[in-house]
C-alpha positions as a Python dict, from the first residue, in 0.01 Angstrom:
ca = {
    (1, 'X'): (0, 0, 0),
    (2, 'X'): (280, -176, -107),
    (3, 'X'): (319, -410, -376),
    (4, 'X'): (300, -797, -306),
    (5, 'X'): (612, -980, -452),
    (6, 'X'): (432, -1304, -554),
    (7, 'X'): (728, -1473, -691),
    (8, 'X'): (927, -1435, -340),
    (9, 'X'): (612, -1556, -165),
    (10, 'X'): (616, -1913, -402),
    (11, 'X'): (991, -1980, -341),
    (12, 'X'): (918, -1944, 37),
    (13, 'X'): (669, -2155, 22),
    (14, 'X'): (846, -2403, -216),
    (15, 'X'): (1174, -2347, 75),
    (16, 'X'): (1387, -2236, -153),
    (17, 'X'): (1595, -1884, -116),
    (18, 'X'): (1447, -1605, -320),
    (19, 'X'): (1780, -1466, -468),
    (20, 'X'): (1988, -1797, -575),
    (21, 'X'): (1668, -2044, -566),
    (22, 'X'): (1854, -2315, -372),
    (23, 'X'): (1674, -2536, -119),
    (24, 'X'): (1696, -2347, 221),
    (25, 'X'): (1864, -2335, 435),
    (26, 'X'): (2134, -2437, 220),
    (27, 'X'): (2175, -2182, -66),
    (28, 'X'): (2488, -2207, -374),
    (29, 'X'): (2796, -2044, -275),
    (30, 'X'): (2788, -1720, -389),
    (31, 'X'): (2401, -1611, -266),
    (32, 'X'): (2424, -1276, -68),
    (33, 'X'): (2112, -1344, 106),
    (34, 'X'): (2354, -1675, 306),
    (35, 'X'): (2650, -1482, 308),
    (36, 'X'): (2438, -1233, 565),
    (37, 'X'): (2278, -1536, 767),
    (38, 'X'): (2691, -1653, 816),
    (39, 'X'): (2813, -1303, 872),
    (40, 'X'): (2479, -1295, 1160),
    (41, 'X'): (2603, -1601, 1313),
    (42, 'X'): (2947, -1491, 1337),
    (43, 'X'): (2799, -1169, 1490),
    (44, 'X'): (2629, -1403, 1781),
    (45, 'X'): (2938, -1581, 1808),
    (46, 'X'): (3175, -1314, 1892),
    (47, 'X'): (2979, -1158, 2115),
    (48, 'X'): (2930, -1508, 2294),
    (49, 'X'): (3297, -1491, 2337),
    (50, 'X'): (3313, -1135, 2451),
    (51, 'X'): (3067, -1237, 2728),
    (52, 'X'): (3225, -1531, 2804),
    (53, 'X'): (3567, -1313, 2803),
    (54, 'X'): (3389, -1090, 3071),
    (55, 'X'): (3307, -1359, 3291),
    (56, 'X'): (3671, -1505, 3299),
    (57, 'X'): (3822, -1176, 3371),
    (58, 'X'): (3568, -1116, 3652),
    (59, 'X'): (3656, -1490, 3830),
    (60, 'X'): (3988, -1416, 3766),
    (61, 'X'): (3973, -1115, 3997),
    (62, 'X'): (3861, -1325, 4298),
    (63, 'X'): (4165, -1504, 4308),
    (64, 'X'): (4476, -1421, 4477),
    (65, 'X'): (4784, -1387, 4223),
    (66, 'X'): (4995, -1558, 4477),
    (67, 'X'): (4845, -1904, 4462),
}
């Protein structure tokens, strides 16, 4: 069984990040644990754009290039 980390639980609780202790879901500049929420929202962003890319290319393809 794996050890409980009591001190992680209380700064949930208290919404406050676990590495930096800043109030969530803002956290100081330099915690790692925001710098991978951004770099997961970036992630959902591009690949918004890649499907949004898709579906250009594919309406683009029903139109005649001589119009």
């Amino acid at each position: 069984m794996s050890e409980i980390d009591w001190f992680k639980i209380q700064r949930k609780l208290e919404g406050r990040c676990h590495v930096c202790s800043g109030l969530l879901p803002d956290h100081f500049g330099i915690c790692p644990v925001r710098g991978e929420e951004i770099l997961e929202e970036y992630r959902r962003i591009d690949e918004g754009v890649g499907e949004i890319s898709k579906a250009v290319k594919k309406l683009l393809k029903r139109y005649p290039k001589n119009v």
